[in-house]
ROSE-4610 file (N, C-alpha, C; in Angstrom, 1 decimal, always signed):
// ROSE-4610
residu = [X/X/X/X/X/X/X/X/X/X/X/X/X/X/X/X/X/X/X/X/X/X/X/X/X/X/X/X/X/X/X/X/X/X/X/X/X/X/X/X/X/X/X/X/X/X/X/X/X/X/X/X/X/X/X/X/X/X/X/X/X/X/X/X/X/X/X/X/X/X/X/X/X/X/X/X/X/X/X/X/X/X/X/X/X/X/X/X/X/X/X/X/X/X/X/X/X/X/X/X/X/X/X/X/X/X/X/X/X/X/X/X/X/X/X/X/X/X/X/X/X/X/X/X/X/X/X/X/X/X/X/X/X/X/X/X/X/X/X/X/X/X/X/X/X/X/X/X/X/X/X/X/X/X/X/X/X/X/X]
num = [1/1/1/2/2/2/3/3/3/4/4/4/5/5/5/6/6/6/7/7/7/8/8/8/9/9/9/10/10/10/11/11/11/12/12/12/13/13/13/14/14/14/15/15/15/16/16/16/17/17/17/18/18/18/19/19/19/20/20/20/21/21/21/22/22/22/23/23/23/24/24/24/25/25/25/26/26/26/27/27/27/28/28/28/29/29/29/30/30/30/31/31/31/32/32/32/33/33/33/34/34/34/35/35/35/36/36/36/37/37/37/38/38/38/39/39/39/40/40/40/41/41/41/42/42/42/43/43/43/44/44/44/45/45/45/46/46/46/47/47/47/48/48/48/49/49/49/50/50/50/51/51/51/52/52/52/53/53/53]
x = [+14.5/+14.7/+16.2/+16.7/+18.0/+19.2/+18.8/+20.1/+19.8/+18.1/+17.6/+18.4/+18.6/+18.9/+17.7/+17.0/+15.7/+15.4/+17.4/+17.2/+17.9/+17.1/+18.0/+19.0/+20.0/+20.8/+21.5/+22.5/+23.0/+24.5/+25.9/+26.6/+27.5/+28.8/+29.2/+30.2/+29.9/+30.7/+29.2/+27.9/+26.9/+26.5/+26.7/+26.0/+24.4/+23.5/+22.4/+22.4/+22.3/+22.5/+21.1/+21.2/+20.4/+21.1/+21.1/+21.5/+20.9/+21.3/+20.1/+20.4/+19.5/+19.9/+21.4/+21.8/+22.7/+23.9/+23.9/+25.0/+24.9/+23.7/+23.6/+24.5/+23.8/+24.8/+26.4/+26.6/+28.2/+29.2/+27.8/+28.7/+28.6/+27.8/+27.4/+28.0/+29.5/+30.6/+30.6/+30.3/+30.3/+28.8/+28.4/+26.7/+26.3/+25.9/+25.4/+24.0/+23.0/+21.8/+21.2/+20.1/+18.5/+17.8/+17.9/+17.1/+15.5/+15.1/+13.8/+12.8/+12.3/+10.9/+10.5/+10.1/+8.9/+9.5/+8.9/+9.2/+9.0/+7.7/+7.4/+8.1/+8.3/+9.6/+10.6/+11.0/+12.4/+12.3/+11.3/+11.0/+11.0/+10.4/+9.9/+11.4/+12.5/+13.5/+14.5/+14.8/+15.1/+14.7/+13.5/+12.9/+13.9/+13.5/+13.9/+15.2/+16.4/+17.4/+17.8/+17.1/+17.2/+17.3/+16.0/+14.9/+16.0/+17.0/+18.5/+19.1/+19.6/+20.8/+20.6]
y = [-9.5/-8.1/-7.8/-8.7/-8.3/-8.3/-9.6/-9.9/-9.4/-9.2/-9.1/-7.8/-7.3/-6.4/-5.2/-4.3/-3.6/-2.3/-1.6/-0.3/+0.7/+1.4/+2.3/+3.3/+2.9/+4.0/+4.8/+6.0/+7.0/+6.5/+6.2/+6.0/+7.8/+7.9/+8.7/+9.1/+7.8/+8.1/+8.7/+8.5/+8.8/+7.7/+6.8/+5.7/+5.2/+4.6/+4.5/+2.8/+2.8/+0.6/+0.4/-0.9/-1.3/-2.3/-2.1/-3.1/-3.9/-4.6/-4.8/-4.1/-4.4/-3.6/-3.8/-4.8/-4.9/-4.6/-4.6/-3.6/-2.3/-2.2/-0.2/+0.1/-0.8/-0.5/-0.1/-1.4/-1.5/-0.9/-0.4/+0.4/+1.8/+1.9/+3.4/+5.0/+3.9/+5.7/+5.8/+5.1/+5.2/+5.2/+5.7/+6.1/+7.1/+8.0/+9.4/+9.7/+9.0/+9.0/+7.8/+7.5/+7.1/+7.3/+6.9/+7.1/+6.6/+6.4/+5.7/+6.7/+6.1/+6.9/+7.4/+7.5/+8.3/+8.8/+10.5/+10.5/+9.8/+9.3/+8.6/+6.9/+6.4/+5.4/+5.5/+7.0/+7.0/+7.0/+8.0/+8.0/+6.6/+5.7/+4.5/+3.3/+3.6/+3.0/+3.7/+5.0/+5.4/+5.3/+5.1/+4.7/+2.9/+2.4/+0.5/+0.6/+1.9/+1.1/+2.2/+3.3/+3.7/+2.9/+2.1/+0.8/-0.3/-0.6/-1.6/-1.1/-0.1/+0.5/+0.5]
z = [-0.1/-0.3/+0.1/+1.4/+1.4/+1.0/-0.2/-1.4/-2.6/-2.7/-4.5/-4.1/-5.9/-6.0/-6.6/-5.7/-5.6/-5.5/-5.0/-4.2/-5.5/-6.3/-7.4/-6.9/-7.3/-6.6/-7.6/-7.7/-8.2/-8.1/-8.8/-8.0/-8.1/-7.5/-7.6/-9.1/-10.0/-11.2/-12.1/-11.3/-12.3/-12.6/-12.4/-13.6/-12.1/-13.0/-12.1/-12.2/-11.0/-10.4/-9.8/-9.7/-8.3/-7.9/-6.8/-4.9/-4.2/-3.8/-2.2/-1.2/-0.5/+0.5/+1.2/+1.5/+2.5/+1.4/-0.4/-0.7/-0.5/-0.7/-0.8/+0.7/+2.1/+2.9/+2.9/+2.3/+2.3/+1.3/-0.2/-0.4/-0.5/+0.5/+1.3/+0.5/+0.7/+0.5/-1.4/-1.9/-3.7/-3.7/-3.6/-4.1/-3.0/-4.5/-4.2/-3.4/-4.5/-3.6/-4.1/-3.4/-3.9/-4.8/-5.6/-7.0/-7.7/-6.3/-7.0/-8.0/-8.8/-9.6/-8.7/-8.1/-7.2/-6.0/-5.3/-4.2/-3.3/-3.4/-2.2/-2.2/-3.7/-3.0/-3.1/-2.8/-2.1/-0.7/-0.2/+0.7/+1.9/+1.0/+1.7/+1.7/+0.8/+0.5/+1.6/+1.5/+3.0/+4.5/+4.8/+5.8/+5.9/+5.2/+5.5/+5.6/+4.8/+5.2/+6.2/+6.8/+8.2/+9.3/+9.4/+10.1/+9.9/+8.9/+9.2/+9.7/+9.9/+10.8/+12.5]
């Protein structure tokens, strides 16, 4: 999970990616939000890379 790329994100040009976790960290400041289907796995995608910090 922490190299696949798993976590949908938003970037700030708009275009929608997925990351691993330890990019979404790093590239923190170019992505807007969290983008998962569902609230609840955003919710749960937020939580884990809270729970890394």
């Amino acid at each position: 999970m922490r190299t696949e790329a798993c976590t949908p994100a938003l970037t700030t040009a708009g275009d929608l990616v997925e990351r691993s976790v330890a990019d979404a960290l790093e590239a923190a400041d170019e992505l807007r939000c969290i983008a998962a289907p569902t609230p609840g796995e955003t919710v749960a995608l937020l939580e884990l890379l809270l729970a890394v910090c």
